[in-house]
C-alpha positions in Angstrom: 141.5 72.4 37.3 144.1 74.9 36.5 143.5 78.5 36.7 144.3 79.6 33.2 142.1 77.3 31.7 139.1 78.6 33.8 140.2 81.7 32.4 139.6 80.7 29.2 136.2 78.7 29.7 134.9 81.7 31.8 135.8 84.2 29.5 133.9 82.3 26.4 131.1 81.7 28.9 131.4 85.4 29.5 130.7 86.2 26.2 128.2 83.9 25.3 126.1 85.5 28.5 127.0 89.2 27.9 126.1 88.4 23.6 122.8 86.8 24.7 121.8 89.5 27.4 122.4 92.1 24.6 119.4 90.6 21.6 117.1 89.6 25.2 114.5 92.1 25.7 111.8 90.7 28.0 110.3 94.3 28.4 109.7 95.0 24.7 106.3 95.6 23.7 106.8 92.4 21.5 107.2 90.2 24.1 104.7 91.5 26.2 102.3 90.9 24.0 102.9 87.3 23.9 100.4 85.3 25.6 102.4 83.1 28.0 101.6 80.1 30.1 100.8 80.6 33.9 103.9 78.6 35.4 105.8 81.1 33.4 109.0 81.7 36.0 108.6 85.8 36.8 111.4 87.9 35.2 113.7 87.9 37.9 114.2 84.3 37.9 115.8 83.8 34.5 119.1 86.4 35.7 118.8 84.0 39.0 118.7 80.8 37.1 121.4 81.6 34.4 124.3 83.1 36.7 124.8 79.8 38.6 124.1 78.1 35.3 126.8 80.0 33.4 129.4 79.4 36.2 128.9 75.8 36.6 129.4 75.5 32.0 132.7 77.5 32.9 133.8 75.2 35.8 132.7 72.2 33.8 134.9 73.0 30.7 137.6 73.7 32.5 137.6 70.3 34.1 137.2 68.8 31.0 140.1 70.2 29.0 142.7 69.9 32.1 141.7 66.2 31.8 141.4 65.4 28.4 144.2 66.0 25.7 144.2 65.2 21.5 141.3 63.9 20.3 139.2 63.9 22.9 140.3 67.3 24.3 139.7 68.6 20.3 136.5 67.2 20.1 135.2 68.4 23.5 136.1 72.1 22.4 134.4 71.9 19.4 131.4 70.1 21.2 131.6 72.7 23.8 132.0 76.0 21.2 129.3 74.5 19.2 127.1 74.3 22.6 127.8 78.1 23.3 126.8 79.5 20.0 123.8 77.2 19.9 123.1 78.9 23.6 123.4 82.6 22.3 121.3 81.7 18.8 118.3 80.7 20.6 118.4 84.1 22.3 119.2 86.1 19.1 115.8 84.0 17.3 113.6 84.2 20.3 113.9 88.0 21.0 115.8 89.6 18.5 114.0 88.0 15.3 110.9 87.5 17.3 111.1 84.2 15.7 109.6 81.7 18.6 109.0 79.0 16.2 112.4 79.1 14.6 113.6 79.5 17.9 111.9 76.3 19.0 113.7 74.1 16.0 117.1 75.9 17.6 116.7 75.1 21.0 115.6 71.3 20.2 119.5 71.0 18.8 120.6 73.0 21.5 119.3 70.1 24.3 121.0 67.4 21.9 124.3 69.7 21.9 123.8 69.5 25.6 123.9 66.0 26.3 126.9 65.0 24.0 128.7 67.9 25.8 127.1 66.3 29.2 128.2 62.8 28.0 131.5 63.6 26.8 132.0 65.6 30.2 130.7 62.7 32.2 133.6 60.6 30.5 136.5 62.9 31.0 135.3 63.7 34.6 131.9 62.5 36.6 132.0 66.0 38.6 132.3 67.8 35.4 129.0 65.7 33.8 127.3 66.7 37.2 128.0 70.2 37.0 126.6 70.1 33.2 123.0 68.4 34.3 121.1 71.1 35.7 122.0 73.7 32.7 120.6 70.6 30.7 117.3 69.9 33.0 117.3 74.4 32.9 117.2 74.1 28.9 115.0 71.5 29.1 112.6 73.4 30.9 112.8 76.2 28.8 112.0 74.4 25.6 109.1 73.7 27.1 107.7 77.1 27.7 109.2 77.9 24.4 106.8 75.2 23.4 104.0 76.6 24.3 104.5 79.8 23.8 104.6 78.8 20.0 101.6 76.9 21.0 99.9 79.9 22.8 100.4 82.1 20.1 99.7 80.2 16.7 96.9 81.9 14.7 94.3 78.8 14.4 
């Protein structure tokens, strides 16, 4: 992996992070108010969980396109833009729109843009695919609470 391109995957990764920390407010009295399930992860843990997460998406891309080159390296950017907007838009619906449900639809394409970015990684380079699986598994998980959250929260 060559420096400059981890450059450039770390700095879009960068901003993906820094855009989504900016519309997250777990503290607002919105939030709070939502009844959430009891293996909820505490606060602290999503920071924790998203540092390592973001690093290994940088690392990842950064194999990929020093590996990859025309089609495939075009089609892995896109696949891998696409992934960090989708990542960032879930944020912006959850907490900024206070839209859960919306939110919900967003993240369901999100864990399909995850896997073809995981399978087209996987093909370019098996460490790359490997580094991709736990921010799928992560996303996974948080569909789920994002699940029932909605769940939690509809007016019956």
């Amino acid at each position: 992996m060559r420096l400059p391109t981890l450059a450039r995957t770390a700095a879009a990764v960068t901003v993906t992070a820094a855009a989504g920390a900016t519309v997250t407010d777990a503290s607002s009295r919105w939030y709070q108010r939502l009844r959430k399930p009891t293996w909820q992860p505490p606060p602290v843990a999503f920071p924790l969980a998203w540092t390592p997460l973001y690093a290994l998406i940088a690392v990842a891309g950064a194999r990929v396109l020093d590996r990859t080159s025309g089609t495939d390296r075009a089609a892995f950017t896109r696949a891998y833009g696409l992934n960090l907007a989708l990542n960032f838009g879930w944020s912006a619906l959850f907490f900024k729109a206070h839209r859960p449900t919306i939110a919900l639809a967003e993240i369901a394409a999100l864990n399909v843009s995850n896997l073809v970015l995981l399978r087209r990684a996987a093909r370019a380079d098996r460490v790359a695919g490997v580094a991709l699986a736990p921010y799928a598994a992560w996303t996974l998980f948080a569909t789920a609470l994002n699940g029932t959250i909605v769940r939690l929260n509809t007016k019956r």
